[in-house]
Backbone bond lengths (Angstrom), bond angles and torsions (degrees), N, CA, C in turn:
res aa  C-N    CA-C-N  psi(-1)  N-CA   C-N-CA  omega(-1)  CA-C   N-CA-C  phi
1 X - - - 1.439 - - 1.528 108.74 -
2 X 1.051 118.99 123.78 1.444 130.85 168.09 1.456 138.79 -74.00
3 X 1.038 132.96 111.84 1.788 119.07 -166.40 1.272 108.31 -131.43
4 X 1.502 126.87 175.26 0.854 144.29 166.49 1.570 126.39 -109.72
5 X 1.072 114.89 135.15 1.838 111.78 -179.02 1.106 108.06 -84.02
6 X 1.546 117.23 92.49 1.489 104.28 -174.83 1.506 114.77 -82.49
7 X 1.432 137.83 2.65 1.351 122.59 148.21 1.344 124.95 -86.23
8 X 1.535 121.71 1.17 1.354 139.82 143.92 1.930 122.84 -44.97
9 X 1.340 89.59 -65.68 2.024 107.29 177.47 1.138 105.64 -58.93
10 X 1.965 98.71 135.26 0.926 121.62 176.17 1.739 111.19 -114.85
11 X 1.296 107.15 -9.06 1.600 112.49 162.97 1.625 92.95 101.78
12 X 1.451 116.40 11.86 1.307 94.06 172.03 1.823 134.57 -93.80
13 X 1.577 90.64 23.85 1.754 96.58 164.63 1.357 96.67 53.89
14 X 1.404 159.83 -12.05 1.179 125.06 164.70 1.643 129.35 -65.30
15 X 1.482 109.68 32.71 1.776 104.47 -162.30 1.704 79.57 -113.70
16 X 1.531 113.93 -24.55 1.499 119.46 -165.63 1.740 114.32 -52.45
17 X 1.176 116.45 -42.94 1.401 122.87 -170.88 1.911 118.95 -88.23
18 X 1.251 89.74 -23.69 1.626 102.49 179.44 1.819 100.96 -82.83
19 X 1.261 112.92 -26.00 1.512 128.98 -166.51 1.850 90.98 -35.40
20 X 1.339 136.84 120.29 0.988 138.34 133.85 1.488 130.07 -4.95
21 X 1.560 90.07 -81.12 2.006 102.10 -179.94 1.477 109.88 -106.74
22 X 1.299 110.87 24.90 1.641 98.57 172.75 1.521 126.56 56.74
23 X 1.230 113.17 43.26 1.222 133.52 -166.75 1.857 140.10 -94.26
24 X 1.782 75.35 -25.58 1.454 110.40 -160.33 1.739 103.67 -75.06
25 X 0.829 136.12 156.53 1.154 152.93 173.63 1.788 131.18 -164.59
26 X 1.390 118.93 120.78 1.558 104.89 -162.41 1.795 104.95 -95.83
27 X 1.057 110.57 134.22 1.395 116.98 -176.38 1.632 108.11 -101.61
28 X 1.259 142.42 162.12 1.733 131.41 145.91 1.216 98.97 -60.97
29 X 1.662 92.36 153.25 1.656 121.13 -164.13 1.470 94.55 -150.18
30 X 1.334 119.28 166.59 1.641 119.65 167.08 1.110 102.83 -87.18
31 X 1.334 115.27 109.94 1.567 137.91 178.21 1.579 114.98 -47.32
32 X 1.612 94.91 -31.36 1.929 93.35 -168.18 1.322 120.15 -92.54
33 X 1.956 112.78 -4.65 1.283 105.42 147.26 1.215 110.64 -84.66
34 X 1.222 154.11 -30.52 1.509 137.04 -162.38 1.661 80.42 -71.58
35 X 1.317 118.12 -59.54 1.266 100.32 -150.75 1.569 125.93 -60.07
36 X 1.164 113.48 -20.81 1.514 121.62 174.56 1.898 109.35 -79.47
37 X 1.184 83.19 -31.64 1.695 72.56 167.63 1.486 124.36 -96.78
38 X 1.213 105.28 17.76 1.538 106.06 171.40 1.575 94.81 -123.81
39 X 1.169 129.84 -23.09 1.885 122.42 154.83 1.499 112.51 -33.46
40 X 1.588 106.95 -50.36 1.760 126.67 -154.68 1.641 90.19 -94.27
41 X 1.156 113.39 -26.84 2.140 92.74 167.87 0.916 96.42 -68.91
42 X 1.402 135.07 -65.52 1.901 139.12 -148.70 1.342 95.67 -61.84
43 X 1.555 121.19 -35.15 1.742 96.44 -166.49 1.361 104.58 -67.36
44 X 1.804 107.93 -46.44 1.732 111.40 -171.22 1.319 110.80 -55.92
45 X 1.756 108.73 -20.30 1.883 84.16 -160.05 2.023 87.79 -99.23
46 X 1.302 101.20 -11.63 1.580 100.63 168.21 1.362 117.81 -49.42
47 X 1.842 108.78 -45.92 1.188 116.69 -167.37 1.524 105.29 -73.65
48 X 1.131 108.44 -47.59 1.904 124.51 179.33 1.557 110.19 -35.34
49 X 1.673 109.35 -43.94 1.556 135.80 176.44 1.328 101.03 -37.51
50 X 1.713 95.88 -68.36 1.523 114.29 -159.42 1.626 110.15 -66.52
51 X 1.218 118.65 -35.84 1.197 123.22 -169.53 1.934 121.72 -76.66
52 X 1.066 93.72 -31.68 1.574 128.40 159.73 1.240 98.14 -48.61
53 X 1.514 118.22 -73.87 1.514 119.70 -166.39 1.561 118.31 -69.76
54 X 1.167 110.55 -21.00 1.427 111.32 174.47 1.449 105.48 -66.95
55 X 1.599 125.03 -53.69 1.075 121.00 -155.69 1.546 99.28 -78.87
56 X 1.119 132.88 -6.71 1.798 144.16 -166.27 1.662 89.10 -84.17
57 X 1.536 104.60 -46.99 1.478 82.78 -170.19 1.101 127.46 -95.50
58 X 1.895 109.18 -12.06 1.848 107.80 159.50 1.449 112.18 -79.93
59 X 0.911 132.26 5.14 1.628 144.35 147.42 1.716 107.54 -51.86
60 X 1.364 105.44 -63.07 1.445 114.10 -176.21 1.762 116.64 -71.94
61 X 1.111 116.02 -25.39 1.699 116.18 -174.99 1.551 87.67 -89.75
62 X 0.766 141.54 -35.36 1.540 140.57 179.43 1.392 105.95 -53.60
63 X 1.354 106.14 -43.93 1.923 113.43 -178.33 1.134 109.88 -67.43
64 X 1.688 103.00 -45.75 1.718 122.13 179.31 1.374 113.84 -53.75
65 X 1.184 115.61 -52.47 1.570 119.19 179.96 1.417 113.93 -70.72
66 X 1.113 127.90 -19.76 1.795 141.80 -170.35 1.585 82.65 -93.78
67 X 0.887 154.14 -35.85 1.546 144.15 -163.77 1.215 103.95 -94.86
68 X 1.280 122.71 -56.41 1.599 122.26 -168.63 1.754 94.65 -90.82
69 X 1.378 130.29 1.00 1.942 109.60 145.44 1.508 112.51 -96.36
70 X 1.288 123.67 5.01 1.689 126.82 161.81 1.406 95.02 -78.15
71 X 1.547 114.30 -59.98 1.800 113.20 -172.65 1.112 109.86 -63.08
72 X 1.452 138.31 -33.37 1.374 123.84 162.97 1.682 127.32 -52.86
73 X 1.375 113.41 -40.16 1.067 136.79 -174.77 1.652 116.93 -64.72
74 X 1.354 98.40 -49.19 1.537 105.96 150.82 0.916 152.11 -57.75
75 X 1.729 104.49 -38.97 1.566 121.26 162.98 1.244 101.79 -51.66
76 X 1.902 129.62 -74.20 1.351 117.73 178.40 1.721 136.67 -50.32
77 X 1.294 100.18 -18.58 1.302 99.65 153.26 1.699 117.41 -59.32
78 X 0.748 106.22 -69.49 1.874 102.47 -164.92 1.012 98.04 -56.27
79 X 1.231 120.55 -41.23 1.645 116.52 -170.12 2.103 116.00 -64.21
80 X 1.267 83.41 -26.09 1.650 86.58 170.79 1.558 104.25 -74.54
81 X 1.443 110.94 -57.46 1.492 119.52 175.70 1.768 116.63 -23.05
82 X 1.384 91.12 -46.74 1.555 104.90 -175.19 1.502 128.47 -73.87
83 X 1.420 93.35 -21.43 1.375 104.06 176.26 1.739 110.72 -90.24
84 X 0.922 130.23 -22.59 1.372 146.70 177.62 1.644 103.31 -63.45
């Protein structure tokens, strides 16, 4: 049996075409609960976005800084090399 989460729906009909058995049909609903509960996904998964990206990019300066103290490290290598 197939259902729908109707405190899930946000009325945007994209479940209609993927529908398996062709089942789906959109009726009126009170718009201002779907709509507040699809405000309160977007903020969390807004926030989820943001939080993601923060950690993506102290992920990346971490790499950044580990590369350019190998490239430093190297530079003074040869450079000792050279003086020898």
């Amino acid at each position: 049996m197939h259902t729908i989460i109707s405190s899930e729906c946000t009325g945007c009909k994209l479940c209609i075409a993927p529908c398996p058995v062709d089942c789906i049909s959109m009726i009126p609903a009170d718009e201002r609960v779907a709509g507040k509960h699809a405000k309160v996904r977007i903020q969390f998964r807004n926030a989820r976005l943001k939080s993601e990206k923060v950690e993506r990019l102290a992920e990346l300066r971490k790499q950044k800084d580990a590369v350019l103290k190998d490239g430093a490290s190297l530079i003074s290598e040869i450079l000792q090399r050279k003086k020898r």
